[in-house]
N, C-alpha and C positions, 0 to 999 in steps of 0.2 A: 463196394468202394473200400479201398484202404488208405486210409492217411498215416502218412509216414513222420518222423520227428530226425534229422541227423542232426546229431551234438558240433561241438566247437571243434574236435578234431577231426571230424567229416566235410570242414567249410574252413579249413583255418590257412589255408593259401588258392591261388587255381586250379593248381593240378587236381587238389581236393573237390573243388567246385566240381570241375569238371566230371570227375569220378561219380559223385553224389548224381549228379544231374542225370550218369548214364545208367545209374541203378533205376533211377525214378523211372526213366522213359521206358527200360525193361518192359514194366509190365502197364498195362494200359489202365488197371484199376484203381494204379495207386495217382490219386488224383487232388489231395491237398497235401503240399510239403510242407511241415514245422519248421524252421530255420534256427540255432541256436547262435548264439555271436563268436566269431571266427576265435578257436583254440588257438596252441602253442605250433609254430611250426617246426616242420622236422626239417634239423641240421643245421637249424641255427639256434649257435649256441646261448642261453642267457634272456628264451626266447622268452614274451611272456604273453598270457592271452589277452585278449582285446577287452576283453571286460574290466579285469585289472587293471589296465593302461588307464578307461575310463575313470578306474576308483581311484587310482593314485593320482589323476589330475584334480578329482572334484575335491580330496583330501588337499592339496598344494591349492588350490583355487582357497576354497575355507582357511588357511593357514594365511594368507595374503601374499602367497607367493607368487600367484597367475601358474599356474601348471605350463607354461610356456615349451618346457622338454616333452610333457607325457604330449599335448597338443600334436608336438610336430614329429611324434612317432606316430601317433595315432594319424595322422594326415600322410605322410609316406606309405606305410600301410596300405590306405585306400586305395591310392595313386598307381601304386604297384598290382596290386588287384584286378582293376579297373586295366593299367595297360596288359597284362597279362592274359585276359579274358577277353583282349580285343573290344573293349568296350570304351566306349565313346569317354573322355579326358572330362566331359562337364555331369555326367553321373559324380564321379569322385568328387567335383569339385561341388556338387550341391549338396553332398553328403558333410563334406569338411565345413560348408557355410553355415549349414544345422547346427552342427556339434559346436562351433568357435558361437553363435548365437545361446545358448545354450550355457555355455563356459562362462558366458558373460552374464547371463542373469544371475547366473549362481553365485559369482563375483559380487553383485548387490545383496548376499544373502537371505537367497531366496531358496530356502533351505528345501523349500516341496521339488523345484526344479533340477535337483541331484537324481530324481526315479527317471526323469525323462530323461537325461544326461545317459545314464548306466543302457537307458533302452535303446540307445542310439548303436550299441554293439550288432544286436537283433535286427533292427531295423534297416542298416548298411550290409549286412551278410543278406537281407533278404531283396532286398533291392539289386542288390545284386546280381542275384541267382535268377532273379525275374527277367531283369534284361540279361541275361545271358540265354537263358530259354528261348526269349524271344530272337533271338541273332540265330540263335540255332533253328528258328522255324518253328518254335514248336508255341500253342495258343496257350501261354502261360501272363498271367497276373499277378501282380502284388496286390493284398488286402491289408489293410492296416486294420491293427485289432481295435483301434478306436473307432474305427467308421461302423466296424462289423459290427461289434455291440460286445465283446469278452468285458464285464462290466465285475469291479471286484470292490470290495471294501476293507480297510481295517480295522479291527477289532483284537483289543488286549494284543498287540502288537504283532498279530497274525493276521495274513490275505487271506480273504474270505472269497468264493465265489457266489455273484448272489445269484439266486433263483432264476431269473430273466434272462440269461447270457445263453443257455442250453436253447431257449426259444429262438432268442436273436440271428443265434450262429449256424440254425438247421437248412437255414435258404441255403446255404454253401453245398449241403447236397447234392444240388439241381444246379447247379455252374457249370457252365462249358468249359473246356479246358481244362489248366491246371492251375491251383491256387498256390499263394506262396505269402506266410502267413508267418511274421514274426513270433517269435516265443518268449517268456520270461517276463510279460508284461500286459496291465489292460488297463481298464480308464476305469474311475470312477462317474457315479451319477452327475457329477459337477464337472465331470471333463477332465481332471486333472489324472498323471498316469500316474499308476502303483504298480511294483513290480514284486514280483514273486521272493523267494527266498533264492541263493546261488543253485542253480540244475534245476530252476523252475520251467524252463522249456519243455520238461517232462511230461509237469503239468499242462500245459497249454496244449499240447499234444493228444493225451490223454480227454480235454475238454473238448476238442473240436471231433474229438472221433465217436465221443459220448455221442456230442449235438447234432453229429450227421447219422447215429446208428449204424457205424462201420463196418464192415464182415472183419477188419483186421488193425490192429496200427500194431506198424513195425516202430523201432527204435532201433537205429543205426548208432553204431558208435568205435569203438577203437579195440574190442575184446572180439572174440571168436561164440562166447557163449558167456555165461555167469557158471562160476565153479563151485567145488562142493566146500573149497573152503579159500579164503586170499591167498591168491597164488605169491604172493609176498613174502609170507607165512609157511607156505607149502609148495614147493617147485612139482610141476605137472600135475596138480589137483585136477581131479576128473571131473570133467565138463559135462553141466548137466542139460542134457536137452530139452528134459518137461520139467517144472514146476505148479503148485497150483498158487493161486494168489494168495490163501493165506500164509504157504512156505514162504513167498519173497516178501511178503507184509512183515510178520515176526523178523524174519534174519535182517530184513534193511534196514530195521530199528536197531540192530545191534551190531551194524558192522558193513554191512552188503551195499557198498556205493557204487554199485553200477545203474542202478536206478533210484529216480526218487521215488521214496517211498510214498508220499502225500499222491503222485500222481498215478498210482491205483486205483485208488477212490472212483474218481467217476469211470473208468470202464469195468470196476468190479462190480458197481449197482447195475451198470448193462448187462454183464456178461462177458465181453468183445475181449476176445482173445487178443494178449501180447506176444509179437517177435522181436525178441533182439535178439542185430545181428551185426554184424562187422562187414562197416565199409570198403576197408582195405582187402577182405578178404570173402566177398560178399557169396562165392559160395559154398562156407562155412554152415553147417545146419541151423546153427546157432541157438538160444533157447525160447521155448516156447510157455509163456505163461498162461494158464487154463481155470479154468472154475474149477472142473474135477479132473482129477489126473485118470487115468487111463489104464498106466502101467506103473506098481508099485513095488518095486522090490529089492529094497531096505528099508531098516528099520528109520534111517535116517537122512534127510537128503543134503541136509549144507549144516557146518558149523560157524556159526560166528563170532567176532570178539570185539569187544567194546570196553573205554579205556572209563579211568573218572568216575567210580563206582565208589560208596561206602555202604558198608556195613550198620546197625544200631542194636545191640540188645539191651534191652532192660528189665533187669533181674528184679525179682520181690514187690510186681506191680498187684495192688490189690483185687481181691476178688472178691464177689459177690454184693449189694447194695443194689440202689433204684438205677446207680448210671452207670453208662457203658463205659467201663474206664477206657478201655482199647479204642472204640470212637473219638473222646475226649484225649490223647494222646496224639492222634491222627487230624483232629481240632487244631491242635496246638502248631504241629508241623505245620497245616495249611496255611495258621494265621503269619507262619514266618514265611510264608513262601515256597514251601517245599512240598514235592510229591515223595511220597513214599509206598513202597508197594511191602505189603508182609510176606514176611518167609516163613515164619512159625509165631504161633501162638498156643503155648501152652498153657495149664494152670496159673502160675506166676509167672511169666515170662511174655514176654513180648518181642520178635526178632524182626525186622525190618530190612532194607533197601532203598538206598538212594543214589541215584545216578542226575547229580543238581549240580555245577557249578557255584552256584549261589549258595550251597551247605559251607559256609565257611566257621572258621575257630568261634567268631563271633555269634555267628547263630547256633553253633553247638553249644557254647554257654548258657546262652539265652533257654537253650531248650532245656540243658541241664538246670538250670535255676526255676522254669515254671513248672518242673516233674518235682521238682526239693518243695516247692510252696505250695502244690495240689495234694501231692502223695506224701509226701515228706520221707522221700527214698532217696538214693543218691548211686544205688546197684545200674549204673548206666556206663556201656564198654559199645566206645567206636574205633573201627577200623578204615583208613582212610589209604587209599592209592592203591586200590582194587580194580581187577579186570572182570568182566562178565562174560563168561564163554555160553555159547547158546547153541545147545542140540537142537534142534527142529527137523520133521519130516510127518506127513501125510498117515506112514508107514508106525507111525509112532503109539505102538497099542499099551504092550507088555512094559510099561514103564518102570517095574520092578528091577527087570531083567537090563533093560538097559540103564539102568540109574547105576545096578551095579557093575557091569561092566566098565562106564565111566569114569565110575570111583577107582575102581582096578587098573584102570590105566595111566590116570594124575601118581597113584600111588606108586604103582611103579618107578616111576620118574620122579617119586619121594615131591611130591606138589603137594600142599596142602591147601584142602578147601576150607574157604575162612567160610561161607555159608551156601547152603542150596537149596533150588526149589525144584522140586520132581513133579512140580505141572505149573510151568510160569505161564501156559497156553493149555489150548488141549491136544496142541500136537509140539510141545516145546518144553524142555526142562533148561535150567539153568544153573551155574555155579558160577561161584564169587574167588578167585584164588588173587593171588599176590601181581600186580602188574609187571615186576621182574620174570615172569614165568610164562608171561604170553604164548611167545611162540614155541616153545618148550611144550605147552599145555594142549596149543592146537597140531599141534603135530602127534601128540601123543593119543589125541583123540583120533585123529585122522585115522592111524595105522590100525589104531582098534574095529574104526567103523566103515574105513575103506577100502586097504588093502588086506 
């Protein structure tokens, strides 16, 4: 069985619909479709995705303005959908009755009623797609993840999947037909819906292909493959066709948004190999994500870069006593909030990492002032508006040799690294340079370790 996920620009007008639909029916194995809520369309200008639409009304709703404009874009939209796909005029219209019910609780601020609001993206692209199937003959259904059981909780301001849902959602196996299965969203034990973080259809994806023991889930989307480095960054980066999962784990923490990273998790506890592949261009080899790679041969397989980095050293930290002082430092950080990864710990010295939003002027004081009152030192040098470039690959033994080469290529292009770490992973190193030198930096790397 393969359950498949196509994103927002896979379902983001008919013609798309229809395209997605005829990939699906290709092959006979791929037998649950993920639905993600209709993307930008092409060629129209100023376009914007449906989910958005939904956020900017439930924002105008909460401000007491009634979202009345984003409403009746979002209802054209449908309208248009709906006649285009040859689909019956009162589909649209019971879809637009939900969403305006909906708009209207929220209006009474009824602040939980905004997850359900946002799911109604998911839910109308999947409904959709379902009667469209069906017009077309083919034995297709809509599941709602509520009925099924994708059951999730919050916790410290993160979706949690709980334990039961993998049980619940295994009967989908054994379904006739083909299932069509909203994404981005699930219910909790009280009924009420909780939605994912934005590209959580990834997730949902990834969890029903766990809960059925999939041979495969594809992920269709708008690229030909995932590259070795942003093709933004780097005009015609080579397209990579294997990866193993903890290559796209590392690099998607630092840059790599062609997937979501959270939604590895449950097919890397299976096993169940990923394809992503492109809709538009479906056949494109596309890449394959694996346990163990196969065929290894570079040192490195993708570079990435990530913005909103600092730096921390702190010089003339004491040594030696009953406490850890480096623990009791990393204490202190925790109690403001902050994560911090080491880069170097010397004798006297302490050098850190932090990639927080939340590190601001203020909490830099604060930490400055509890290291003057503990240690009674004040040798503390931060560097702020840092990028993080990130070598990873499978390939990645000799980390001497490639750390130096690295260095030799920033240097060249007179880049200087404000701090590094030659095993941020054990297939990944990292450096901290100047955020004016981004693309400068990955390019510079590129030529080193690709062409």
């Amino acid at each position: 069985m393969i359950v498949c996920k196509f994103g927002g620009s896979s379902l983001s007008d008919a013609a798309q619909i229809r395209k997605a639909c005829a990939i699906l029916l290709e092959n006979s194995e791929r037998k649950i479709m993920v639905v993600s809520a209709p993307g930008k369309r092409r060629g129209i200008q100023g376009d914007t995705k449906f989910t958005d639409v939904l956020i900017f009304a439930a924002e105008e709703i909460f401000a007491g303005r009634g979202g009345a404009e984003e409403l009746r874009v979002i209802s054209t939209r449908l309208r248009e959908t709906a006649r285009d796909l040859c689909l019956p005029s009162s589909l649209a219209a019971a879809l637009i009755s939900e969403i305006n019910l909906l708009a209207g609780e929220l209006a009474s601020k009824r602040a939980r009623t905004r997850d359900a609001l946002l799911a109604m993206g998911e839910i109308s692209a999947a409904r959709m797609v379902a009667a469209f199937l069906q017009k077309e003959g083919c034995n297709a259904r809509f599941v709602d993840p509520r009925e099924a059981g994708l059951l999730l909780a919050r916790a410290d301001g993160t979706t949690c999947i709980l334990p039961e849902t993998y049980d619940r959602l295994a009967s989908l196996a054994h379904t006739d037909g083909i299932v069509v299965f909203p994404g981005f969203f699930g219910v909790s034990r009280e009924g009420e819906i909780i939605t994912f973080s934005r590209g959580g259809s990834d997730i949902t994806g990834a969890v029903l292909a766990a809960a059925v023991n999939a041979d495969l889930y594809e992920n269709w989307t708008d690229r030909d493959s995932v590259f070795a480095a942003d093709p933004e960054l780097v005009r015609d980066a080579v397209p990579l066709a294997e990866m193993s999962f903890r290559e796209m784990r590392v690099l998607s923490s630092h840059g790599f948004s062609i997937f979501h990273p959270d939604a590895l998790e449950p097919v890397i506890q299976r096993g169940i190999p990923v394809h992503i592949r492109n809709t538009n261009n479906p056949s494109s080899e596309g890449t394959r994500l694996v346990a163990e790679r196969t065929d290894i041969h570079r040192e490195i397989t993708g570079i990435a870069a990530a913005d909103h980095y600092s730096s921390v050293r702190i010089q003339g930290l004491p040594t030696g006593g009953e406490q850890d002082d480096r623990s009791l430092v990393f204490s202190i950080l925790a109690d403001l909030g902050i994560r911090a990864r080491v880069a170097h710990s010397g004798n006297d010295a302490l050098c850190f990492i932090i990639r927080d939003p939340a590190f601001t002027q203020v909490i830099e004081s604060d930490l400055r002032q509890q290291l003057r009152d503990i240690f009674g030192m004040a040798g503390i040098l931060v560097n702020r508006e840092l990028t993080a470039l990130l070598l990873a690959g499978e390939g990645l033994s000799d980390t001497g040799a490639v750390l130096a080469r690295a260095m030799a290529a920033l240097e060249k292009e007179q880049i200087i690294v404000d701090m590094s770490v030659p095993r941020f992973s054990e297939i990944s190193m990292l450096f901290l340079i100047h955020s004016g030198d981004k693309k400068k930096a990955v390019r510079a790397l590129y030529r080193e370790f690709f062409e």
